[in-house]
N, C-alpha and C positions, 0 to 999 in steps of 0.2 A: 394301445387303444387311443391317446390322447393324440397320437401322432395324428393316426389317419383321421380324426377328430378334426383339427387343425387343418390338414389337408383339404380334408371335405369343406370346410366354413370357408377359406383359401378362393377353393375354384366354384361357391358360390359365391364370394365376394366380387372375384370377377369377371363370373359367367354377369354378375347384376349392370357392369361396366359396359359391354359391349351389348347385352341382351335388346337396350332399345332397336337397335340395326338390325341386328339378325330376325329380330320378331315385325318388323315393318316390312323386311324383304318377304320371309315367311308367310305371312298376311299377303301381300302384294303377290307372290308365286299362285298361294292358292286361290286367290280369286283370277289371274290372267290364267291360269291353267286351267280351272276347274270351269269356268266360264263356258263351255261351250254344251258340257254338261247340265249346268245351271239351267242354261234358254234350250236346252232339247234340240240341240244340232245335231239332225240326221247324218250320218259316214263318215263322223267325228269322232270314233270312241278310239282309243289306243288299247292296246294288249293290256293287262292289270299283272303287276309285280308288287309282293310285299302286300298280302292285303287289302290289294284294293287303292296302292298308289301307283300312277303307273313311270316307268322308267324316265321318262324326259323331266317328270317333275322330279327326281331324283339326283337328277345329272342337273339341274339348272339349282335345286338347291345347295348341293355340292359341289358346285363354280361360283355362288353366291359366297358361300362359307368361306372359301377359299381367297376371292376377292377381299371380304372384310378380314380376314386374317394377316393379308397383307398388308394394307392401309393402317390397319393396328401397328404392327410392327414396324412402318415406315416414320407415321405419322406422331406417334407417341411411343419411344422406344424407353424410357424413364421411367413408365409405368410400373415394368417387372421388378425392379430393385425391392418392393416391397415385401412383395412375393419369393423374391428370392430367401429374403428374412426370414420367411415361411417354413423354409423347405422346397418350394416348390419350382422347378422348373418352367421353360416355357414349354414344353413338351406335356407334362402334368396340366397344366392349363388350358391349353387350346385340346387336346385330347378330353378332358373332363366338359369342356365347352362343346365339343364337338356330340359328344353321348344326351348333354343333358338335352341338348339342342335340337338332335337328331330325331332322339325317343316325342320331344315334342310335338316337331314338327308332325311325324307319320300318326299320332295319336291325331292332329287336327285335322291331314287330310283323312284320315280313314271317317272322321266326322264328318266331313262336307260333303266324303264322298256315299258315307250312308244315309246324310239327310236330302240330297239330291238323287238317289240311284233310281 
């Protein structure tokens, strides 16, 4: 139990590292997305997947993800050694990054998109 303890404290430690980026993009996706919604643009609506998020914001947040994942790894590859300390992989990480990331995102549009429907 202490492991995955550690583990989990791990990949909030950081998820808290990169989360300014990802939550500015996030923030940034769902208002150019959600936008046309917002101002009531008629023969604007896309198909809805997921609850009420629709596909393209989907795919452009996970090309978003993917871009900052990169630049992580390019840009600060030194980082990990910590983590490694940990137990933790970079695989463990950007996977735990990816979930915590993920689940948040769809929880905020399914909000914009119930406060605007």
């Amino acid at each position: 139990m202490a492991v995955w303890g550690t583990r989990l404290r791990g990949i909030w430690l950081f998820y808290r590292g990169v989360a300014p980026v990802l939550l500015l993009i996030s923030a940034a996706l769902l208002l150019v997305m959600q936008l046309p919604a917002m101002m009531q643009v008629a023969g604007l609506h896309e198909e809805r997947a997921s609850g009420g998020v629709s596909p393209g914001l989907l795919l452009a947040k996970l090309l978003s993800g993917l871009a900052v994942w990169y630049l992580a790894n390019e840009l600060r590859p030194q980082r990990y050694w910590f983590y490694y300390n940990l137990g933790l992989s970079r695989a463990w990480l950007w996977g735990g990054v990816a979930v915590l990331d993920g689940t948040l995102f769809v929880i905020a549009a399914q909000v914009v998109a119930r406060l605007w429907a």
